[in-house]
DRENTI-109703 format. One record per residue: residue number from 1; x, z, y of N, C-alpha, C, O in turn. Coordinates in steps of 0.02 Angstrom, whole numbers, padded with zeros to 5 digits. Example, Ala and Ser with C-alpha at 12.3 -4.5 7.8 and 13.67 -1.06 7.14 Angstrom:
! DRENTI-109703
ATOM | k | nu | nw | nv | cau | caw | cav | cu | cw | cv | ou | ow | ov
ATOM | 1 | 00660 | 00390 | -00284 | 00615 | 00390 | -00225 | 00660 | 00390 | -00165 | 00712 | 00423 | -00166
ATOM | 2 | 00642 | 00354 | -00112 | 00684 | 00357 | -00053 | 00645 | 00394 | 00002 | 00670 | 00402 | 00057
//
This chain:
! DRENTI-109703
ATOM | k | nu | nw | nv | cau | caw | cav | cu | cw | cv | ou | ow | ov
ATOM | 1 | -00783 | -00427 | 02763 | -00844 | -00397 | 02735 | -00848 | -00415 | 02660 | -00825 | -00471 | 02648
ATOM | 2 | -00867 | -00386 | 02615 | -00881 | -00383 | 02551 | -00927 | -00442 | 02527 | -00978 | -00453 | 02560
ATOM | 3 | -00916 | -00473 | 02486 | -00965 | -00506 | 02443 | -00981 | -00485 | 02376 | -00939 | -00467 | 02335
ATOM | 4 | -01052 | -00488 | 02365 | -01060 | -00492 | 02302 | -01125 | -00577 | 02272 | -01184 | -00590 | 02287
ATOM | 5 | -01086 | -00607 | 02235 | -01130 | -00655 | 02213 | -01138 | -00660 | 02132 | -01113 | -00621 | 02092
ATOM | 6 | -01176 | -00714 | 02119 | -01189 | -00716 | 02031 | -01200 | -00794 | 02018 | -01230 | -00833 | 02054
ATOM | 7 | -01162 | -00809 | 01949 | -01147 | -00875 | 01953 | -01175 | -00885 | 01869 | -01155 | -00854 | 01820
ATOM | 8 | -01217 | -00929 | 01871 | -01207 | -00948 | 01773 | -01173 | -00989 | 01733 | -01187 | -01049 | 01740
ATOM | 9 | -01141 | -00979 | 01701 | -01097 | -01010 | 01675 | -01121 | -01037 | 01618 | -01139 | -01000 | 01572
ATOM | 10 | -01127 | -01109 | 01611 | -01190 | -01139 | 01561 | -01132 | -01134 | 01503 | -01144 | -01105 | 01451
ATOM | 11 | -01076 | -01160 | 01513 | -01044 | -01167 | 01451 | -01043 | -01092 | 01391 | -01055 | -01095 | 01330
ATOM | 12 | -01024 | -01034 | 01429 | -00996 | -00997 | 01367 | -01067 | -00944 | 01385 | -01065 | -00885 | 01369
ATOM | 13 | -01131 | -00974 | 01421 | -01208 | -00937 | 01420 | -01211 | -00845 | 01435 | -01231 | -00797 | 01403
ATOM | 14 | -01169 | -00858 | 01524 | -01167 | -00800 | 01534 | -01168 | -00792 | 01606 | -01132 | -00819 | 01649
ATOM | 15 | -01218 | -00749 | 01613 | -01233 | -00737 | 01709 | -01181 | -00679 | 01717 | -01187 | -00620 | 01699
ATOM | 16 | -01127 | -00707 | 01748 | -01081 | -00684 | 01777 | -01096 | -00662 | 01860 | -01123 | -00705 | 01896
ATOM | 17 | -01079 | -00592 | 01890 | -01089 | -00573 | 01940 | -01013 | -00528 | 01956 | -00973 | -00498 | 01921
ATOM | 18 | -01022 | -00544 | 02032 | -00939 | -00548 | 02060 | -00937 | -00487 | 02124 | -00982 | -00491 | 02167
ATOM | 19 | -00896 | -00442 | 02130 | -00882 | -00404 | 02196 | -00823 | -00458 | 02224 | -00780 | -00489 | 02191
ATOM | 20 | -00833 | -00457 | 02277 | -00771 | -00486 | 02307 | -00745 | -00454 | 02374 | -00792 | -00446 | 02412
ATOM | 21 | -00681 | -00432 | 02402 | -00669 | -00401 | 02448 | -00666 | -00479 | 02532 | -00689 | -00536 | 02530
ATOM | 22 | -00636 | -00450 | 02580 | -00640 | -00482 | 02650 | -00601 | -00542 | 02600 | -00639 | -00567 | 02558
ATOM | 23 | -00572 | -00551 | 02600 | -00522 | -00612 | 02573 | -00552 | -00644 | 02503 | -00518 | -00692 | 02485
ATOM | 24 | -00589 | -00634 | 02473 | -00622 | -00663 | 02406 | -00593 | -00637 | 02350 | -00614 | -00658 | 02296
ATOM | 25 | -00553 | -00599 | 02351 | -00523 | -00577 | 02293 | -00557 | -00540 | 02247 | -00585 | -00497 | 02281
ATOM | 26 | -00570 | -00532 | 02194 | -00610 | -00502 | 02142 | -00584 | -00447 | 02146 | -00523 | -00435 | 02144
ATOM | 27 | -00646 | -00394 | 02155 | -00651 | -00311 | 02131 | -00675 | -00305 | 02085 | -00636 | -00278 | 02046
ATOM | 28 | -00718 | -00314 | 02064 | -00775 | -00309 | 02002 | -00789 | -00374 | 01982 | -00793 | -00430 | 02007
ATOM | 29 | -00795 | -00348 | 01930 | -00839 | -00408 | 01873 | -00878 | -00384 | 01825 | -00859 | -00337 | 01790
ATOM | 30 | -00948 | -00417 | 01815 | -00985 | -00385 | 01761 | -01025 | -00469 | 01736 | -01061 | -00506 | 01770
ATOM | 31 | -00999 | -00474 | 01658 | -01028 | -00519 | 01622 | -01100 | -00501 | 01583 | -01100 | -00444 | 01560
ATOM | 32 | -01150 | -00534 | 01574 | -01196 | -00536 | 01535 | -01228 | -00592 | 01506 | -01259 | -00631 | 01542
ATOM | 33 | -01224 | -00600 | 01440 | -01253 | -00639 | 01388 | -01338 | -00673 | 01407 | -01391 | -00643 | 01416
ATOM | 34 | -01325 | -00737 | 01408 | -01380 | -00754 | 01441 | -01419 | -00759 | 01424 | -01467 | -00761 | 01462
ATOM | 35 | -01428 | -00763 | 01357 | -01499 | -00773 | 01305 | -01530 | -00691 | 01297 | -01591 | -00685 | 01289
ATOM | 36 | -01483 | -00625 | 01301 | -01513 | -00573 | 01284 | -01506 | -00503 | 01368 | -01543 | -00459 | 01389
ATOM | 37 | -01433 | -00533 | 01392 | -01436 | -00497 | 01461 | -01377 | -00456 | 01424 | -01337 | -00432 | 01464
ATOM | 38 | -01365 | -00444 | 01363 | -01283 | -00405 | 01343 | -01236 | -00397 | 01369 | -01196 | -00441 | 01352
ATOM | 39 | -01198 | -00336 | 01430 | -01170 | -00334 | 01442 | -01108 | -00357 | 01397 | -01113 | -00343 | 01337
ATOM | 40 | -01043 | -00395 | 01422 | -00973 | -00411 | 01371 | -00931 | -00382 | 01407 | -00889 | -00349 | 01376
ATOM | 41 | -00924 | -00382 | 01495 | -00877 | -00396 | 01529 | -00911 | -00338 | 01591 | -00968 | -00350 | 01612
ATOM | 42 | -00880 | -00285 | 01613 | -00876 | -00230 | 01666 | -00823 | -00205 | 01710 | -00826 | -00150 | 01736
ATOM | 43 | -00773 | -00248 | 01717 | -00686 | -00236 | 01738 | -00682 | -00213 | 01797 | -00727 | -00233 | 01832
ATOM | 44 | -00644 | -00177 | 01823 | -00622 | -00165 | 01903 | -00571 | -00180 | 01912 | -00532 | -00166 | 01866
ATOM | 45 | -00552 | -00202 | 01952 | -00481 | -00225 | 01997 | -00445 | -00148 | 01985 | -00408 | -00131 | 01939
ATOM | 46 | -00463 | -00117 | 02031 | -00442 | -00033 | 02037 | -00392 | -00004 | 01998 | -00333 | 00013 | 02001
ATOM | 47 | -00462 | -00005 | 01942 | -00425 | 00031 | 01859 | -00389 | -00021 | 01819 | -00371 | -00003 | 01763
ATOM | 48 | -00374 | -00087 | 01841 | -00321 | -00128 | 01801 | -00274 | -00105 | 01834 | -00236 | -00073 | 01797
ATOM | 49 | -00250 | -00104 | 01906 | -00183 | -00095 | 01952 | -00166 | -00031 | 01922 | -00106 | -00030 | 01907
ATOM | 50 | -00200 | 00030 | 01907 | -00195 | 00094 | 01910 | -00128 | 00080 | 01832 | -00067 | 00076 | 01824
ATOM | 51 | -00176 | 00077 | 01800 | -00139 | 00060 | 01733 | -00072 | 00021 | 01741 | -00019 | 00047 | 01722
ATOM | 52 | -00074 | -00058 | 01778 | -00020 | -00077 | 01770 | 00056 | -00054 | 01818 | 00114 | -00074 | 01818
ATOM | 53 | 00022 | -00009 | 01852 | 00067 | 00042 | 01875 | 00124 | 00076 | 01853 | 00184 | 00082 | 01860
ATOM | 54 | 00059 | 00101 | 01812 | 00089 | 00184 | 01756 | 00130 | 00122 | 01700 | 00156 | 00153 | 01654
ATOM | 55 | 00140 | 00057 | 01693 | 00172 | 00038 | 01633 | 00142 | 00056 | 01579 | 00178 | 00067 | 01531
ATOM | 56 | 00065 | 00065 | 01569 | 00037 | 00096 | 01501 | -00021 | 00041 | 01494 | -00079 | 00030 | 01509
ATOM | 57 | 00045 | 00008 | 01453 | 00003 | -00045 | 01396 | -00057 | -00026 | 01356 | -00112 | -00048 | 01373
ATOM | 58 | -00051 | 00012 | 01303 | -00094 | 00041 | 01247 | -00165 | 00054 | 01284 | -00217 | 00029 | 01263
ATOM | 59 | -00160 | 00096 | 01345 | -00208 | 00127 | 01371 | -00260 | 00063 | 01412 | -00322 | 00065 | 01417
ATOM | 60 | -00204 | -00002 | 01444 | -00223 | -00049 | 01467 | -00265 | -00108 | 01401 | -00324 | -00125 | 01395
ATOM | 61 | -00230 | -00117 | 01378 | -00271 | -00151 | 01302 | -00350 | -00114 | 01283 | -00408 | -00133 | 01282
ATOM | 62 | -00324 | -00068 | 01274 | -00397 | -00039 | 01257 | -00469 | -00020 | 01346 | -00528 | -00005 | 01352
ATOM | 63 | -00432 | -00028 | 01375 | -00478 | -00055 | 01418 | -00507 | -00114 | 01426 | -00567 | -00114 | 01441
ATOM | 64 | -00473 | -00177 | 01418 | -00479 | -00224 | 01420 | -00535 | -00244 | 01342 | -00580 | -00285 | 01344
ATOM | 65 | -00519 | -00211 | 01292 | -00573 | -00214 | 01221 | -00626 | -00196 | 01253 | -00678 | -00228 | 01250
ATOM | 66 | -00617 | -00127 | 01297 | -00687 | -00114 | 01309 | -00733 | -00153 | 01361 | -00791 | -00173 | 01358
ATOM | 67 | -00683 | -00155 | 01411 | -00724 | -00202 | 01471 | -00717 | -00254 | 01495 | -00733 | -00274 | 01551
ATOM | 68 | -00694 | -00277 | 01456 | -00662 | -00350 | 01456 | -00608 | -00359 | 01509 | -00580 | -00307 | 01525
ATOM | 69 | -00586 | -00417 | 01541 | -00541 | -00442 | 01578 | -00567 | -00466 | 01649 | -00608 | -00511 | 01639
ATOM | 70 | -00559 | -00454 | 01714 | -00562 | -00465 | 01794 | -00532 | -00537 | 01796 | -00478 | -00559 | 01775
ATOM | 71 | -00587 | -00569 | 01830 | -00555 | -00661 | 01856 | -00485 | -00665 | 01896 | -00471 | -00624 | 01940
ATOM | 72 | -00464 | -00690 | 01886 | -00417 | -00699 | 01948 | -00445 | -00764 | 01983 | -00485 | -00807 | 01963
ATOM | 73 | -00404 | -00754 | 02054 | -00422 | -00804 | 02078 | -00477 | -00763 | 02147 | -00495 | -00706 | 02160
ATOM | 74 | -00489 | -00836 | 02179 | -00537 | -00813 | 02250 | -00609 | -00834 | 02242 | -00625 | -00892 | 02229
ATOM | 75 | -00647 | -00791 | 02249 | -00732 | -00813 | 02247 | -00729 | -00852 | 02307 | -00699 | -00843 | 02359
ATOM | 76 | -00777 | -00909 | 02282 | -00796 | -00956 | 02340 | -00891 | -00967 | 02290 | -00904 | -00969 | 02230
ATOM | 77 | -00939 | -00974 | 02358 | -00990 | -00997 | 02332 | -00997 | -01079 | 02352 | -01005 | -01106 | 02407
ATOM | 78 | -00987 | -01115 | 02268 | -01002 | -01175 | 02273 | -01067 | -01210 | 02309 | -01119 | -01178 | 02312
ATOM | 79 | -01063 | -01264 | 02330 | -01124 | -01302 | 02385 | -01153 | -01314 | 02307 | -01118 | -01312 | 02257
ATOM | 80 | -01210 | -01324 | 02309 | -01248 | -01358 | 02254 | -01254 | -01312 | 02186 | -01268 | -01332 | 02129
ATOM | 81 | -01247 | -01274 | 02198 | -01233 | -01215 | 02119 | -01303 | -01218 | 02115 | -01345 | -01215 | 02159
ATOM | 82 | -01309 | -01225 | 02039 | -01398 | -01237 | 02018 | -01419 | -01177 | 02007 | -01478 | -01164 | 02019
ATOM | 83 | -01375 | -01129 | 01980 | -01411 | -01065 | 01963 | -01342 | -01020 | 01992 | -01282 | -01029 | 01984
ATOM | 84 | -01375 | -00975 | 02024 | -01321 | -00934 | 02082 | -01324 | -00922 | 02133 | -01369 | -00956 | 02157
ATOM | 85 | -01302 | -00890 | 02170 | -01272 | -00869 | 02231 | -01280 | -00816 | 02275 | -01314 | -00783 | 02236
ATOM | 86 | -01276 | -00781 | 02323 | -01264 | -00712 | 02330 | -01312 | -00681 | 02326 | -01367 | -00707 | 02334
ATOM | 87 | -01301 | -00595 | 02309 | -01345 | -00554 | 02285 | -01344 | -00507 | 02334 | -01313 | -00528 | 02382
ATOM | 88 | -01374 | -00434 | 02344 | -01369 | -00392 | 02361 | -01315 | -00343 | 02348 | -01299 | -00350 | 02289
ATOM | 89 | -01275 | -00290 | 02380 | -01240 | -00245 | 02379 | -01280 | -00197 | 02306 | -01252 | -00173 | 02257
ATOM | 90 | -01362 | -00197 | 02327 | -01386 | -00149 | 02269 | -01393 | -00165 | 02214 | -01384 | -00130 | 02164
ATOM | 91 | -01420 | -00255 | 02218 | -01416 | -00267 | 02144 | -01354 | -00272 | 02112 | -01362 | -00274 | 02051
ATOM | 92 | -01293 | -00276 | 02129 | -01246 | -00286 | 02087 | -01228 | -00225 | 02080 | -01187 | -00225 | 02034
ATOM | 93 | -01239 | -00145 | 02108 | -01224 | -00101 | 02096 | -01253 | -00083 | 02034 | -01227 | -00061 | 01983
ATOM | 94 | -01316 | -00097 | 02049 | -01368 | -00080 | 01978 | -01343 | -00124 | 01919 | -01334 | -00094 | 01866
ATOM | 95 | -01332 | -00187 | 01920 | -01285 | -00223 | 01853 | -01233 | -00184 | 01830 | -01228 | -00162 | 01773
ATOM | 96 | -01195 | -00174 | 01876 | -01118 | -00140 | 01868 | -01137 | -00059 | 01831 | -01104 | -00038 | 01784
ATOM | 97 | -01190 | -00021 | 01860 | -01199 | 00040 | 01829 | -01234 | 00030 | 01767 | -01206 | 00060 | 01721
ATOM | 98 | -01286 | -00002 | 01751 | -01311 | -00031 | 01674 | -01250 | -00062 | 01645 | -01239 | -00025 | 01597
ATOM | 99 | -01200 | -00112 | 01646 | -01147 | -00117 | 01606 | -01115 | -00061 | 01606 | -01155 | -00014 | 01604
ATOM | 100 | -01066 | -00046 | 01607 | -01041 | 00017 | 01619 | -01075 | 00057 | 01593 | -01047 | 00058 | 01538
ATOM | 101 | -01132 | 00107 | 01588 | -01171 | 00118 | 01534 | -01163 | 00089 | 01465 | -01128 | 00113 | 01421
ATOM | 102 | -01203 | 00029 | 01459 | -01181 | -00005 | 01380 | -01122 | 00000 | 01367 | -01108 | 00021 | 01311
ATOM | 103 | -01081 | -00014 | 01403 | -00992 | -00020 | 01359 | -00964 | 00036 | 01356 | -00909 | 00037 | 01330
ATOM | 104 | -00999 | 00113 | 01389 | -00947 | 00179 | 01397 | -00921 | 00181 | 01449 | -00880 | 00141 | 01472
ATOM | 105 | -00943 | 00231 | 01474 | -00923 | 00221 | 01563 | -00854 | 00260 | 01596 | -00839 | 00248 | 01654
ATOM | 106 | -00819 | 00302 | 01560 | -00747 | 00312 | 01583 | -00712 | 00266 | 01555 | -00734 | 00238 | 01504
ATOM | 107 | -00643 | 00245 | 01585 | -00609 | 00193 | 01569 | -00535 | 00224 | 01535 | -00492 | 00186 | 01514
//
């Protein structure tokens, strides 16, 4: 089953929110600036594979300017996380469609 959670990241001051598939693996990612809510970061798993498929660097770079870069690695929700932890299917849809918006929404 799908997860979606949201984690803050005190150091670089950004509420980070996560899709994760049955296995934890990151689908989505959408970063926002914590002092103003600025989307930085809107990535899909999807449209990185698609790209690194086709061997098209240029097209992959400039995705990555626009929507930043997908975590690697497995979501796990930490015991004790002070600010975090899972969200709704809708609210992270609604994050993901407001970023995506701000940054330009074809990839």
């Amino acid at each position: 089953m799908p997860m979606w959670i949201r984690v803050y990241d005190e150091d670089l001051d950004l509420w980070r929110y996560f899709e994760g598939d049955e296995g934890g693996q990151v689908t989505r990612q959408v970063d926002l600036r914590g002092r103003d809510g600025t989307p930085v970061t809107a990535a899909s798993l999807d449209e990185v594979l698609r790209f690194q498929e086709r061997s098209d660097i240029d097209t992959m770079g400039r995705y990555q300017q626009r929507y930043g870069a997908i975590a690697e690695g497995r979501l796990t929700i930490r015991d004790g996380a002070r600010r975090g932890g899972e969200i709704s299917a809708e609210e992270f849809e609604r994050v993901w469609l407001d970023a995506r918006r701000a940054l330009g929404s074809t990839p």
